[in-house]
C-alpha positions as CSV (number, residue, x, y, z in Angstrom):
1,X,107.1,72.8,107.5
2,X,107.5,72.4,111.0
3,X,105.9,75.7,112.7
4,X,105.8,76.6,116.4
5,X,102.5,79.0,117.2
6,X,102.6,81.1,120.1
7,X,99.3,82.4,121.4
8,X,97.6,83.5,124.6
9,X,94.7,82.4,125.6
10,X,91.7,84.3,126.8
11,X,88.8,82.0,128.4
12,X,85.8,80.8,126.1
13,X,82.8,83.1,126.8
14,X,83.0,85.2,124.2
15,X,83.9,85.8,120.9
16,X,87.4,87.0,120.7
17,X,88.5,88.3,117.0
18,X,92.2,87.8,117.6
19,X,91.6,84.4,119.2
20,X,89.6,83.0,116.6
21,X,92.1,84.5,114.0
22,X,94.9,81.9,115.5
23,X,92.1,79.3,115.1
24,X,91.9,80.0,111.3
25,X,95.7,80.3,110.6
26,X,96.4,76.8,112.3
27,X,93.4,75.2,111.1
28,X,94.2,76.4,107.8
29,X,98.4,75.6,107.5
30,X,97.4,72.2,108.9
31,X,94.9,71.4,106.3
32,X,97.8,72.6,103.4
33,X,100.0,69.7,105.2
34,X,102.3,71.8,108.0
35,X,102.7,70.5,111.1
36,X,101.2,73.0,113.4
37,X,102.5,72.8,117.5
38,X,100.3,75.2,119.3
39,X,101.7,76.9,122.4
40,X,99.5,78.9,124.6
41,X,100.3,81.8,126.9
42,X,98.3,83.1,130.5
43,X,95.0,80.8,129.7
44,X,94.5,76.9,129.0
45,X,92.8,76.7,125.1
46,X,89.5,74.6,125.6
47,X,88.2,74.0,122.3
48,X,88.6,71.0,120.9
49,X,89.7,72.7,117.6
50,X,92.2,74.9,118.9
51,X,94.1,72.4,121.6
52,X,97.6,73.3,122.5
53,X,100.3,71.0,121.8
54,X,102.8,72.6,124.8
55,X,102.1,72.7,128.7
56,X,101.0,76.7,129.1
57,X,103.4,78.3,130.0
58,X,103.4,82.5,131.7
59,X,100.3,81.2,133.6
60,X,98.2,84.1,133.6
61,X,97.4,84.2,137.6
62,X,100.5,83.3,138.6
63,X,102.6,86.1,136.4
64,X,100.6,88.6,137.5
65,X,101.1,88.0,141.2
66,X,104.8,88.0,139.9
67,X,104.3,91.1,138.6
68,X,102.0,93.1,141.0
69,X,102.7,91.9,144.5
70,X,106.5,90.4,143.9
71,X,108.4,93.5,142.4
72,X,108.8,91.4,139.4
73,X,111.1,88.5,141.2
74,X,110.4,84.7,141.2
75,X,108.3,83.9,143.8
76,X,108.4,81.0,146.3
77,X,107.8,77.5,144.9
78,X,104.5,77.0,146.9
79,X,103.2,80.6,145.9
80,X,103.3,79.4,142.2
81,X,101.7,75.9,142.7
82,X,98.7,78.0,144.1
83,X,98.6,80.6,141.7
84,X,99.3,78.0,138.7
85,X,96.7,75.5,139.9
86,X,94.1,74.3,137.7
87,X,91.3,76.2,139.6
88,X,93.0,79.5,139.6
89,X,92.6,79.2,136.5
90,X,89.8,77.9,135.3
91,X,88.6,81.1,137.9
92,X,90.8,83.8,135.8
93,X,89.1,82.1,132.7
94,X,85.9,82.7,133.6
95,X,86.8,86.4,134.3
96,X,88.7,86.9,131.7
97,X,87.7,89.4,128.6
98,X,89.3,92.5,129.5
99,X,89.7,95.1,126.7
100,X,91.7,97.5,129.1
101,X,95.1,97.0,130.4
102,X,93.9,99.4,133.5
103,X,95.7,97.0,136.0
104,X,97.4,95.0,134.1
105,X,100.2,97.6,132.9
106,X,103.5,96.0,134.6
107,X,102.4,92.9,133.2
108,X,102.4,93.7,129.7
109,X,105.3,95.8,129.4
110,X,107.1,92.7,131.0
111,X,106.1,90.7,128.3
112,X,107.0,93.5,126.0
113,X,110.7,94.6,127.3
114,X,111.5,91.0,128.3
115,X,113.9,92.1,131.2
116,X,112.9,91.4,134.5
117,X,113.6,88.6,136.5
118,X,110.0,86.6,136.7
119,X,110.0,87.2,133.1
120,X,113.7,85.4,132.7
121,X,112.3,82.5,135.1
122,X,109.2,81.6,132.6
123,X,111.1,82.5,129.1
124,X,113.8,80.1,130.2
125,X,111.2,77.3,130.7
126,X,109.7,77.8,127.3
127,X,113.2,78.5,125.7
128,X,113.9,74.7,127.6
129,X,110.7,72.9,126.8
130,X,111.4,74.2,122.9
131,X,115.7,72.7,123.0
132,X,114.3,69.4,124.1
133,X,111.9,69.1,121.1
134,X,113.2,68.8,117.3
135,X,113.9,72.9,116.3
136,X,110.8,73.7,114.4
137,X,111.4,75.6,111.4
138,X,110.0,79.3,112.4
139,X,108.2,80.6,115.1
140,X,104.8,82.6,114.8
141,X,104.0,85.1,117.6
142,X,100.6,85.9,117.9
143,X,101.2,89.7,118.6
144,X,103.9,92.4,119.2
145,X,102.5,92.2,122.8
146,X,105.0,89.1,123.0
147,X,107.7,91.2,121.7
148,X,110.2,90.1,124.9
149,X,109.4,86.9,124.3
150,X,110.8,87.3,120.2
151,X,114.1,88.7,121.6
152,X,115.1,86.0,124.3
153,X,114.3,83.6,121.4
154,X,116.6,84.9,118.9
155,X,119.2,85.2,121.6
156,X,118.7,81.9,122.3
157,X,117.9,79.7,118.9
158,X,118.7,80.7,115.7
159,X,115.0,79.9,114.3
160,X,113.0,82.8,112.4
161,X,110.2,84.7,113.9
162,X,107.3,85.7,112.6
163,X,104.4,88.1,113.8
164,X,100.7,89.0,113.7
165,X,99.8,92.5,114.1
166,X,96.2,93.1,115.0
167,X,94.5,95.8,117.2
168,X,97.6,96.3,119.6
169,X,96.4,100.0,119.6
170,X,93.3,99.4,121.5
171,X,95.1,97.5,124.4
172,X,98.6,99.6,124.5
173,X,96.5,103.5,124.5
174,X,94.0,101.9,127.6
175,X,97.3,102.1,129.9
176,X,97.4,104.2,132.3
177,X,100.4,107.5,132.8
178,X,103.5,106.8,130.6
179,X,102.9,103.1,130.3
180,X,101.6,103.7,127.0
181,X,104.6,105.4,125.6
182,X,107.2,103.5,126.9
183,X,105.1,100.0,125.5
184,X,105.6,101.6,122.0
185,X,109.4,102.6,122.3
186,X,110.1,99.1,123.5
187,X,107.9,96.9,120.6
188,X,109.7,99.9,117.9
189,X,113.3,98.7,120.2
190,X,113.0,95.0,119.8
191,X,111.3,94.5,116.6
192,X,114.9,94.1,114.9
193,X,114.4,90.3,116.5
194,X,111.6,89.8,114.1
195,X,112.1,88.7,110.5
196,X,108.4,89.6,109.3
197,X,105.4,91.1,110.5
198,X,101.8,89.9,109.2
199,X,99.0,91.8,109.5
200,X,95.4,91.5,108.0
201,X,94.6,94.9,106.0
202,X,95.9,97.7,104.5
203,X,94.1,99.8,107.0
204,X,95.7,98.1,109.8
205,X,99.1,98.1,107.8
206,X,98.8,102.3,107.8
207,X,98.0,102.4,111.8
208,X,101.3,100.0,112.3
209,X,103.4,101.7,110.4
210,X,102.4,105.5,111.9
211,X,102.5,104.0,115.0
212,X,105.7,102.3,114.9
213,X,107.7,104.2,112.3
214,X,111.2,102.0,112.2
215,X,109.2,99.2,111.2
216,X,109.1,98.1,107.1
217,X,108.3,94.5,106.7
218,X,105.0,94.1,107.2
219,X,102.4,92.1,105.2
220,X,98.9,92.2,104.3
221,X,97.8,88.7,104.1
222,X,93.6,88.9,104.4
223,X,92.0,85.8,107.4
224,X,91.0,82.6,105.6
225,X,87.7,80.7,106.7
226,X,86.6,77.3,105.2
227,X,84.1,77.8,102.4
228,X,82.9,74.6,102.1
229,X,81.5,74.5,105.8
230,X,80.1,77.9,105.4
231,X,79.0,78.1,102.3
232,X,74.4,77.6,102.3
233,X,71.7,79.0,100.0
234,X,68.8,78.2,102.1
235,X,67.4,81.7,104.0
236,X,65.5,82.3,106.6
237,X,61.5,82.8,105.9
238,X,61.7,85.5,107.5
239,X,64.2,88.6,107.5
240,X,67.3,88.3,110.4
241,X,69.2,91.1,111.4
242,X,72.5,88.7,112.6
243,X,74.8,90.4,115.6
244,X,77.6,88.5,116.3
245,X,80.3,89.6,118.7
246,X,80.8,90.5,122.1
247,X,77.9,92.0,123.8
248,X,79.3,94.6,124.8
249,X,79.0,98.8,124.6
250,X,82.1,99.3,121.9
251,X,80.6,97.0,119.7
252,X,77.2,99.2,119.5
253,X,74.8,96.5,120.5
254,X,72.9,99.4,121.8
255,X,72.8,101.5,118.8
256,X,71.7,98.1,116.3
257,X,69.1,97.8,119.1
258,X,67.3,101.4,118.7
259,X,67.7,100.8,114.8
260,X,65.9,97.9,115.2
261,X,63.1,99.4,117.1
262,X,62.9,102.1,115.4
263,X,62.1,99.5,112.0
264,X,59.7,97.8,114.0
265,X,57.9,101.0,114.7
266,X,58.1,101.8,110.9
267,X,56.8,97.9,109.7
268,X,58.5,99.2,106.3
269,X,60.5,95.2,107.0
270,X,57.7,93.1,108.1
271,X,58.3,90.5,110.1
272,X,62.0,91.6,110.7
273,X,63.8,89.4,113.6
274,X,67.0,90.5,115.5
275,X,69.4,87.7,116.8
276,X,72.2,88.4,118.8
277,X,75.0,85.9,119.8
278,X,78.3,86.0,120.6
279,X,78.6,85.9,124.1
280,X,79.4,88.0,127.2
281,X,81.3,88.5,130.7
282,X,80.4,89.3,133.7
283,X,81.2,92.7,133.1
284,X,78.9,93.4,130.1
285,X,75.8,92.0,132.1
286,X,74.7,95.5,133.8
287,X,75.3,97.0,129.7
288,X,73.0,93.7,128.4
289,X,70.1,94.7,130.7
290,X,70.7,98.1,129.3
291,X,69.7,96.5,125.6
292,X,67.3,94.0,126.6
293,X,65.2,96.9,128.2
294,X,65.6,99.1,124.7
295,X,64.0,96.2,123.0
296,X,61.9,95.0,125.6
297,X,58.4,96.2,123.4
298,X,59.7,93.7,120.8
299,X,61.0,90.8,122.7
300,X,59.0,88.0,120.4
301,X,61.1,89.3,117.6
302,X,64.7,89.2,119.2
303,X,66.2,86.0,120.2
304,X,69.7,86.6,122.6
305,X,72.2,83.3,122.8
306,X,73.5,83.6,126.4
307,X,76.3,80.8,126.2
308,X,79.0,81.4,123.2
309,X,80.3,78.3,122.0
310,X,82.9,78.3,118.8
311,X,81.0,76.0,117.1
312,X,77.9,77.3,117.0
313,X,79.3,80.0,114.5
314,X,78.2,78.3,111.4
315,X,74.7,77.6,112.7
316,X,74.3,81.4,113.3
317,X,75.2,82.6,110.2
318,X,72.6,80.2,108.4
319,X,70.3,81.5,110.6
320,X,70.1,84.7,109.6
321,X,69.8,87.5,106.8
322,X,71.9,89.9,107.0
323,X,74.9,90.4,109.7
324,X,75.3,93.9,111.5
325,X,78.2,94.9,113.8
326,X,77.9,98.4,114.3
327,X,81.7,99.2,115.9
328,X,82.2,101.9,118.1
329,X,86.1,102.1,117.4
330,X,88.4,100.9,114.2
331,X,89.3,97.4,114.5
332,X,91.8,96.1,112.1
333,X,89.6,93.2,110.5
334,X,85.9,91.8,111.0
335,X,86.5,88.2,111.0
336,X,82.6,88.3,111.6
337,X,82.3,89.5,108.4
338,X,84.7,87.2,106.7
339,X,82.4,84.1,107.8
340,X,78.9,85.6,106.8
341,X,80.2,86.1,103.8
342,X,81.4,82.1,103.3
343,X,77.7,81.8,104.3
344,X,76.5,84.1,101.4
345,X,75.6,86.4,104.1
346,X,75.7,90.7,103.2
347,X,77.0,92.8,105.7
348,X,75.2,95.9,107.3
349,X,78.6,97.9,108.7
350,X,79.6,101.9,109.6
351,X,81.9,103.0,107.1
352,X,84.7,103.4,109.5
353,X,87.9,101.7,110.6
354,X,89.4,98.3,107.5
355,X,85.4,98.4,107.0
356,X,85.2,100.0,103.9
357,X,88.4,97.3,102.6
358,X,86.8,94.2,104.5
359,X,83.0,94.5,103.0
360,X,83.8,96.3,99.8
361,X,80.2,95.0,97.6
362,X,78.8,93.2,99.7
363,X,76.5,95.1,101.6
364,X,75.7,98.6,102.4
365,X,78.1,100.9,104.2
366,X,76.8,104.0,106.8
367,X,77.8,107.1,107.8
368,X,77.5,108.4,110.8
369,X,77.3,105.3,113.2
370,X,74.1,106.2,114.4
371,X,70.9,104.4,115.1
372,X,69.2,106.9,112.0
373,X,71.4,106.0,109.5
374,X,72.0,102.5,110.3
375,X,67.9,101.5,110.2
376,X,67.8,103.5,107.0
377,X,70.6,101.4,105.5
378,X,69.2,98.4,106.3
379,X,66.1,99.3,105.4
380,X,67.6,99.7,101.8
381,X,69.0,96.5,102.1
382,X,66.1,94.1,103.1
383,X,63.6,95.8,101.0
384,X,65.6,96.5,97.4
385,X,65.8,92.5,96.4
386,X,68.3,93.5,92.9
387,X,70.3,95.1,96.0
388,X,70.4,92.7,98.2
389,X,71.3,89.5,95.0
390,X,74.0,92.0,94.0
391,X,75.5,91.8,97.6
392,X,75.2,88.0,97.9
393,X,77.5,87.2,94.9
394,X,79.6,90.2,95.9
395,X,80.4,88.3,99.9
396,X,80.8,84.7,97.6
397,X,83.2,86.2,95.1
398,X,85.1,88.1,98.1
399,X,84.8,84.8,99.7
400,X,86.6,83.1,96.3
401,X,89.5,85.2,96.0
402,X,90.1,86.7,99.8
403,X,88.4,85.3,102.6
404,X,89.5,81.5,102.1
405,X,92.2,79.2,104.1
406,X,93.5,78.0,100.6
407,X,94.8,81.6,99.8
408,X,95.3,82.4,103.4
409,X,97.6,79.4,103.8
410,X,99.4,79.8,100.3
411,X,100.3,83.4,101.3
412,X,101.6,82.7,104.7
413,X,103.6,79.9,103.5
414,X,105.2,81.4,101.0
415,X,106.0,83.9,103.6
416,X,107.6,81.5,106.1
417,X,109.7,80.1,103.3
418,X,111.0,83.5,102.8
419,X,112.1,84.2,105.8
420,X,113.7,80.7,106.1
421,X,116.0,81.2,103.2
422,X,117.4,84.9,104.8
């Protein structure tokens, strides 16, 4: 099949779950023999595994001038070659990594509603680019956030859309006043132009459909990661608690950091390590000092990977024991998660959020998300070896039969196809 994937892009220094998920699905439906054309949105895509196959179109710098300082009108020609030039970009990619939409409110419900002028002028262009091409066979939207951009195409072309629901929630409640509401009536108002929503737990499924009650074809299909680059049964000598994800306050960075100290203090792990990778903004910096100073009395035992780069993941997860992301807030999936456990990896994890669906065996679960409870429970893990064997072949046999591109890529085709025949 011939399949046309929409995505934004969001800079490179930092681990980005919903990124990296439209990574895995077009790494994964090229490797089952689809021809995959990835189209990015606001931000070039950098790495070489993820390059797009489209120019970018709704350049990120030069939609939001649109938005903010044009009343939502085309601008003038020589506005949008500065805006749109490489080095605005490359300047709104290394600043990029927002998890609010404080400022960036007009923007998104433009890309949600689908009914202002700018948004006309940069639709048309994509709607152009995709007419002078050979009419792939379905489109795949990366989110609900581009739920404009799913109307104007089925107005348009008579090709069926598909779309990825993930950890909208966290983006749509951070706008400011009314935004919020109107953002949800307008995704429930044009989600008729979709054929089938796809979504990566049953957890998340329940959020969606509270959230948006008209809609009723939505699909749990769990993220697929290749085993066979993952998959190691060398250890390290020495026991590694593994962090891997943004460095940043909701991801609890803070809270693993006092549980760690607070083992150390204890010795009841000897010679436990911390290593934390992932990657970072500008933004988190004055939160990372924050850390560095809680484990300052153990700083021989904690390494910290400054730079992110995507394919350094497999490297990490080799590298350490045990991987521990102690969320602040409920996010849909823990792609994290998915990958240690390709790497025979356990997980160490709050029982909160699709946590208790994602890790299921393989690891140890906690309750409250609290530095106390989370040294205690890996404590239990590192020192009870029965526990922690049982775990292992737990993460592989999740790994078999959920976590995989093979099943990932069987389900999702057989969902295109599905839609193609309605």
């Amino acid at each position: 099949m011939k399949i046309l994937f929409i995505t934004p892009g969001s800079g490179d220094s930092f681990y980005c779950g919903n990124c990296f998920r439209d990574n895995l699905q077009a790494s994964a439906l090229r490797k089952a023999g689809h021809e995959v054309i990835i189209m990015p949105l606001y931000l070039p895509l950098k790495h070489k595994s993820f390059q797009a196959d489209t120019p970018l179109f709704f350049p990120a710098t030069t939609y939001y001038a649109a938005q903010k300082f044009f009343g939502k009108r085309i601008m003038p020609k020589w506005i949008e070659r500065i805006t749109g030039s490489d080095r605005a970009l490359d300047i709104a990619s290394s600043m990029s990594g927002a998890t609010s939409a404080e400022g960036m409110e007009e923007m998104t419900l433009s890309m949600i509603t689908g009914d202002d002028p700018a948004f006309t002028n940069y639709v048309s262009q994509l709607i152009n680019w995709i007419k002078s091409r050979e009419t792939p066979d379905v489109i795949h939207l990366s989110s609900t956030l581009l739920a404009g951009i799913a109307k104007v195409l089925r107005q348009h072309l008579k090709i069926p859309i598909v779309c990825s629901v993930q950890d909208e929630e966290i983006w749509i409640d951070s706008m400011k006043d009314t935004y919020s509401d109107i953002a949800w009536q307008s995704i429930a108002k044009n989600i008729g132009y979709i054929s089938r929503f796809i979504t990566v737990s049953e957890f998340y499924k329940n959020i969606v459909c509270k959230r948006i009650p008209v809609i009723n074809n939505v699909e749990v299909i769990y993220p697929g990661v290749e085993r066979e680059k993952y998959a190691s049964d060398i250890y390290p000598k020495d026991p590694v608690i593994g962090f891997y994800y943004r460095m940043n306050e909701p991801a609890g960075l803070d809270i693993l950091a006092n549980a760690f100290v607070k083992l150390k203090k204890e010795n009841t792990v000897p010679n436990l390590k911390l290593k934390i990778g992932g990657g970072y903004t500008k933004t988190d910096k004055r939160f990372l000092k924050k850390v560095k100073k809680i484990l300052a009395s153990y700083e021989r035992d904690v390494e910290i990977i400054h730079r992110y780069d995507l394919d350094d993941n497999v490297r990490f997860y080799h590298s350490i024991t045990v991987i521990c992301i102690p969320l602040t807030f409920n996010e849909g999936v823990g792609l994290y998660l998915c990958e240690a456990f390709a790497a025979g990896r356990p997980a160490v994890v709050p029982a909160t959020g699709s946590f208790p669906e994602i890790a299921g065996e393989a690891g140890i679960l906690y309750y409250p998300n609290d530095s106390k409870s989370l040294a205690e429970a890996l404590k239990k893990l590192l020192t009870d070896e029965n526990l922690y064997a049982k775990s292992i072949e737990e993460a592989f046999e999740l790994t078999s039969s959920r976590y995989n591109d093979h099943v990932f890529a069987e389900k999702l085709t057989q969902v295109y196809l599905t839609v193609c025949r309605t």
